[in-house]
C-alpha positions as CSV (number, residue, x, y, z in Angstrom):
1,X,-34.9,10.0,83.4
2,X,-33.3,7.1,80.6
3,X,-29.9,5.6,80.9
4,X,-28.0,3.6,78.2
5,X,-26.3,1.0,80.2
6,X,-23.1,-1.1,78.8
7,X,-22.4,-4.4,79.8
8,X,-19.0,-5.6,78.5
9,X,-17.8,-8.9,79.5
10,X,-21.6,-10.0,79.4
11,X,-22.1,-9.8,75.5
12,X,-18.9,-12.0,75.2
13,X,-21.0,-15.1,76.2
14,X,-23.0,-17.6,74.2
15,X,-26.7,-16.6,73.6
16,X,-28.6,-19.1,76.3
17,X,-25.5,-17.8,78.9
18,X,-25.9,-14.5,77.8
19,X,-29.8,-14.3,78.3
20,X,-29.5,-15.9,82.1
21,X,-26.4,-13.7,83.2
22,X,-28.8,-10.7,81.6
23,X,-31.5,-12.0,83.4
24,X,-29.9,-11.6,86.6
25,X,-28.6,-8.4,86.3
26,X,-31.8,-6.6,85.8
27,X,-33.2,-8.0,88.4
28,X,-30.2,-7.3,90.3
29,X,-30.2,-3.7,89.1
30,X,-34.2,-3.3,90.2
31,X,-33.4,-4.7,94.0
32,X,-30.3,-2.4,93.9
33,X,-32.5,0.7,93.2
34,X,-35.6,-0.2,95.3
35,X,-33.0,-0.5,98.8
36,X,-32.1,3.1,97.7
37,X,-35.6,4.0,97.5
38,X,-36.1,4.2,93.9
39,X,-37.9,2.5,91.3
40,X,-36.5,1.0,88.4
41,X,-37.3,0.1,85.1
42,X,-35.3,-1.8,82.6
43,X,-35.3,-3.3,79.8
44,X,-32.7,-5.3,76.7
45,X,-32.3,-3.9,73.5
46,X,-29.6,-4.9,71.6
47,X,-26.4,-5.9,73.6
48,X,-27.2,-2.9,75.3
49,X,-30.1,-2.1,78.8
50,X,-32.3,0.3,78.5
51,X,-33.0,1.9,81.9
52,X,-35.8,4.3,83.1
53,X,-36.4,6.4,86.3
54,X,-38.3,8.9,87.9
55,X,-36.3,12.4,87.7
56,X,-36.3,12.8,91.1
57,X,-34.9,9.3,91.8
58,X,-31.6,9.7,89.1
59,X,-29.3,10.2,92.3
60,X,-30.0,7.0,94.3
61,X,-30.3,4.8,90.7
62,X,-26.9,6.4,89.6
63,X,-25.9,5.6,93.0
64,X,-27.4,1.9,92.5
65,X,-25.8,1.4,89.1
66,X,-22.4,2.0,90.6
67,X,-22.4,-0.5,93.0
68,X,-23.8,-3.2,90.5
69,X,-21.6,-6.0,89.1
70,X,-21.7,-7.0,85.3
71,X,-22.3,-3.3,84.2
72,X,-19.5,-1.4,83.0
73,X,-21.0,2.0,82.4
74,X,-24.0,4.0,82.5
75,X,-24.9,7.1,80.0
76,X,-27.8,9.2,80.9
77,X,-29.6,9.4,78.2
78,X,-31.7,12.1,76.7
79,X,-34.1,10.9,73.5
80,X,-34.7,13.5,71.0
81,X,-36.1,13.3,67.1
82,X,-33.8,12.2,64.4
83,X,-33.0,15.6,63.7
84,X,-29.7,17.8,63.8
85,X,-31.3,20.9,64.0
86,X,-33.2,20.3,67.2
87,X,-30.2,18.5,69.2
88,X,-27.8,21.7,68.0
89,X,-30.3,24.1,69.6
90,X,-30.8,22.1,73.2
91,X,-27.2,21.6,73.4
92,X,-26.0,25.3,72.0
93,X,-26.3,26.6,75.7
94,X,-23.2,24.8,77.0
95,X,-20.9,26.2,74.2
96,X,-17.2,27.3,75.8
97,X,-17.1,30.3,74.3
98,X,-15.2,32.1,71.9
99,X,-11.6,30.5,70.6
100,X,-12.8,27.0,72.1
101,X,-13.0,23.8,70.1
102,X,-15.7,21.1,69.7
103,X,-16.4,17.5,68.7
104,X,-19.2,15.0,67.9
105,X,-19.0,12.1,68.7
106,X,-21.8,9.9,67.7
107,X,-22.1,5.9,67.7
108,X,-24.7,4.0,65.9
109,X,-26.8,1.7,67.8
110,X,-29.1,-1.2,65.6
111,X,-29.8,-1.4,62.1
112,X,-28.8,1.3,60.1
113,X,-31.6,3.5,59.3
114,X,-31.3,6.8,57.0
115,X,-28.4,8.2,59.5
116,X,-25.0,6.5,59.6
117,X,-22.7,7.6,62.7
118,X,-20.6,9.4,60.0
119,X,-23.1,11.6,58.4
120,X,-25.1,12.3,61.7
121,X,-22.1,13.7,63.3
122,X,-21.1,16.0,60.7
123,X,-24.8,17.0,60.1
124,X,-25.3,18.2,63.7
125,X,-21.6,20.0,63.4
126,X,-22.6,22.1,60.8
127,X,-25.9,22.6,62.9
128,X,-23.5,23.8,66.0
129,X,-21.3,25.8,63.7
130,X,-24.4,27.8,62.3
131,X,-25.7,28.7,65.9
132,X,-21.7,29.2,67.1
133,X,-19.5,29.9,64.5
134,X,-16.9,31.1,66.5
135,X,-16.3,27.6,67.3
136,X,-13.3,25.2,65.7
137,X,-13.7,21.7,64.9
138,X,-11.0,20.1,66.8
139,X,-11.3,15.9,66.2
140,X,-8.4,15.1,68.5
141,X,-8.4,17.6,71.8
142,X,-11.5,19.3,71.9
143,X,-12.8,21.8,75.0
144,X,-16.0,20.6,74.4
145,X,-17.7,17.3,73.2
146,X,-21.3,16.5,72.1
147,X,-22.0,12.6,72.5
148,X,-25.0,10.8,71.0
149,X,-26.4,7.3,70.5
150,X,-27.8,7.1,67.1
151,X,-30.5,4.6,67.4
152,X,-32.8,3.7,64.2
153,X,-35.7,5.3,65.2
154,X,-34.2,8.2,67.4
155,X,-31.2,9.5,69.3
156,X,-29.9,10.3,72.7
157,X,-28.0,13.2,74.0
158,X,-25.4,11.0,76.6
159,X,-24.3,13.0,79.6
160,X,-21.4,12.7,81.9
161,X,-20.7,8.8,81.6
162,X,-20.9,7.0,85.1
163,X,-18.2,4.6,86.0
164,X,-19.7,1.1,87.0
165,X,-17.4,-1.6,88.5
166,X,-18.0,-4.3,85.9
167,X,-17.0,-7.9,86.1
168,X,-20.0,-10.3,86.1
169,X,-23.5,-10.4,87.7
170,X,-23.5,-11.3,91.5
171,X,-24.9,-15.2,92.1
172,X,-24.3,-16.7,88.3
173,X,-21.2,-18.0,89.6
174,X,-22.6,-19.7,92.7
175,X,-22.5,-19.7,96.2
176,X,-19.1,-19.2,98.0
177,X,-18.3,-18.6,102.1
178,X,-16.9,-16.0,103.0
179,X,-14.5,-15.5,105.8
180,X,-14.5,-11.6,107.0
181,X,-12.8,-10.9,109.7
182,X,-10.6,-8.4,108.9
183,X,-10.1,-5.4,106.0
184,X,-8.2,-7.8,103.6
185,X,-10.5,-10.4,103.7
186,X,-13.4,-7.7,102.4
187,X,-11.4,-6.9,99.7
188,X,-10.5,-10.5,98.9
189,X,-14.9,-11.1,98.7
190,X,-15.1,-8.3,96.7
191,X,-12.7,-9.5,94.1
192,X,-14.9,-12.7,93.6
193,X,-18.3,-10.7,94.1
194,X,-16.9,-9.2,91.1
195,X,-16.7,-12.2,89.0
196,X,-20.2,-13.2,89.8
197,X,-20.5,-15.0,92.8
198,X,-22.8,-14.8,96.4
199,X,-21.4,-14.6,99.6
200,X,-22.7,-16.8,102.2
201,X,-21.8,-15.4,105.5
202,X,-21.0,-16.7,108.8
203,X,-22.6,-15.1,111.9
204,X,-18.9,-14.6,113.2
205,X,-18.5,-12.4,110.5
206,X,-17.1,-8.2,110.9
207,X,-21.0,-6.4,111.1
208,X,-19.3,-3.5,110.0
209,X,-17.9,-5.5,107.0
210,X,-21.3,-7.2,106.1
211,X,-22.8,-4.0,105.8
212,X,-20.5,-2.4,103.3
213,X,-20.6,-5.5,100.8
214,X,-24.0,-5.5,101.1
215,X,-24.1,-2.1,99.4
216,X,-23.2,-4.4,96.4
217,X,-25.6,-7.0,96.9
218,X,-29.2,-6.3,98.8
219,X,-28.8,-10.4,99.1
220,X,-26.5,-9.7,102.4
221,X,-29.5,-7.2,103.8
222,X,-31.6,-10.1,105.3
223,X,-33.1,-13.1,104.4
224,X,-35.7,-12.0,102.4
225,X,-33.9,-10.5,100.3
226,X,-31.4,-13.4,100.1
227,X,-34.8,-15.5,99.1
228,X,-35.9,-12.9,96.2
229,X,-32.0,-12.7,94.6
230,X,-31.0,-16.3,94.9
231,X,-29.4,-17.3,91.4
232,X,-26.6,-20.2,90.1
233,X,-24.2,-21.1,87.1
234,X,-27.7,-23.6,86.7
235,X,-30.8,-25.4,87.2
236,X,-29.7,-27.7,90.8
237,X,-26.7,-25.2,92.1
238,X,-28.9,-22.9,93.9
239,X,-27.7,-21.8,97.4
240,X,-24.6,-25.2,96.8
241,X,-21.3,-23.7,98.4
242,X,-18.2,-24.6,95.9
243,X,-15.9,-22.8,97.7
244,X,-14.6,-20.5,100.5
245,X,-12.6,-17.0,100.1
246,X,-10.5,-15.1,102.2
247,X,-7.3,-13.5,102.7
248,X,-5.7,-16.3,105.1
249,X,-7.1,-20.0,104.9
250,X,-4.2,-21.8,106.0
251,X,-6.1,-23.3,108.9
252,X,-9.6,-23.9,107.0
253,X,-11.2,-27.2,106.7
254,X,-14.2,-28.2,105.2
255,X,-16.1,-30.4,102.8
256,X,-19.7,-30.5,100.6
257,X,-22.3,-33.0,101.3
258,X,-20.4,-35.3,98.7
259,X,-17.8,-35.3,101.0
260,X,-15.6,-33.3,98.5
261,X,-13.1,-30.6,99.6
262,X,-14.2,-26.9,99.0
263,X,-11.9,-24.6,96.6
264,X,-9.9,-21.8,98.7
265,X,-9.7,-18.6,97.2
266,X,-7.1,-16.4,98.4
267,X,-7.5,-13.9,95.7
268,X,-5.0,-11.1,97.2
269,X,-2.0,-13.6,96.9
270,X,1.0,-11.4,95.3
271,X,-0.9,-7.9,95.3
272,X,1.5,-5.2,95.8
273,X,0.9,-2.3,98.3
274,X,0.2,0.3,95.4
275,X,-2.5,-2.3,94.2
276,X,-4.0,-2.9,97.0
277,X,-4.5,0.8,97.9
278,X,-6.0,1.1,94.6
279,X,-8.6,-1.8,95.1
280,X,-9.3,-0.2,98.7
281,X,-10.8,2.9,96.9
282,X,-12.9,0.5,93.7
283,X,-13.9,-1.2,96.6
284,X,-14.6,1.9,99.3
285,X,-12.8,0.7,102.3
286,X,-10.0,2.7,103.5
């Protein structure tokens, strides 16, 4: 099993930046899919990861990509030839029907080989057509849509598209302490999980609590895992604590070794109840 994965925010970033945060989200994504039982292969092409499964693991590595920082989506991918003809007659059997519409859509991938997205698309609608012609091209609104990742050398039939929650790669932001006592304070660690940084958490800490953010970070499992996933912004940072996060820090003291206070992070300052409910369920806590 092959997925395209996306990484947004990540291919924004200056190369050297660019290669570490990448860096660390593969590995990331490979600890995230051996806790689930799977194995995971991955690998960069483009400003795109290619990743590749055993069939029989696709449901705990979907599940693993889901709960991953720094990835936006993942397409499962199926390669095929460079060749209309073939891709009409594999996807033919999920035709609507009679009176239904259809679409390709088809984005190019690399350097441009002898397909452009343009002529690709229409040459595998005309394939369709032949093998359905009671079908109608419908651009705009259509009942059905093929999707597929011209690439120079082949192309992928994309499936379903799975929702990923983005942001940044857990640990290139550093180290940050967590207080998590409480529902409020999960989602406030969440929200800077999100933009790339490790908990550290204190043994005071909700168990029930640890255990659900540590389905977005095998780092909170134990300390061997903490050992195999430690990262930082840099060469020196590892493990260094910049900061503490919580809902309610109002009574929080503390300072680095330099004597220097940490940054407080009260990331739900301001949220209203209608977006709080909606980070509950990015964030699975209700």
């Amino acid at each position: 099993m092959r997925w395209i994965l996306r990484v947004g925010e990540l291919t924004l970033k200056s190369r050297p930046v660019r290669r570490h945060m990448r860096k660390t989200l593969e590995r990331h994504l490979r600890a995230q899919a051996e806790v689930r039982g799977a194995r995971l292969s991955v690998r960069p092409w483009g400003g795109l990861i290619m990743a590749e499964a055993d069939d029989d693991d696709r449901l705990a590595t979907e599940d693993a990509f889901s709960h991953s920082f720094g990835l936006v989506a993942a397409d499962p991918a199926t390669p095929f030839p460079l060749d209309p003809a073939t891709i009409a007659a594999a996807v033919i059997v999920d035709e609507p029907g009679a009176g239904a519409t259809f679409a390709v859509r088809c984005r190019r991938h690399g350097q441009k080989g002898e397909w452009n997205s343009q002529t690709f698309a229409g040459a595998l609608g005309a394939e369709i057509l032949q093998l359905a012609p009671h079908l109608k091209v419908d651009l705009s609104n259509p009942d059905w849509e093929v999707k597929v990742a011209l690439m120079t050398e082949e192309v992928f039939l994309l499936e379903e598209r799975i929702v990923c929650p983005g942001g940044l790669p857990t640990g290139v932001q550093g180290t940050v302490r967590a207080k998590l006592e409480n529902e409020r304070d999960y989602l406030a660690s969440y929200l800077v999980m999100r933009r790339g940084c490790r908990l550290l958490i204190g043994t005071e800490a909700d168990p029930g609590l640890v255990s659900a953010l540590a389905n977005w970070d095998p780092a909170l499992l134990d300390d061997s895992w903490a050992e195999r996933l430690q990262t930082s912004p840099g060469v020196g940072h590892v493990g260094k604590i910049w900061a503490v996060v919580g809902d309610d820090l109002s009574d929080f003291v503390d300072e680095d070794e330099g004597r220097v206070p940490y940054a407080r992070l009260e990331p739900l300052v301001g949220w209203s109840d209608d977006a709080l409910h909606e980070l509950k369920l990015r964030a699975e806590i209700t």
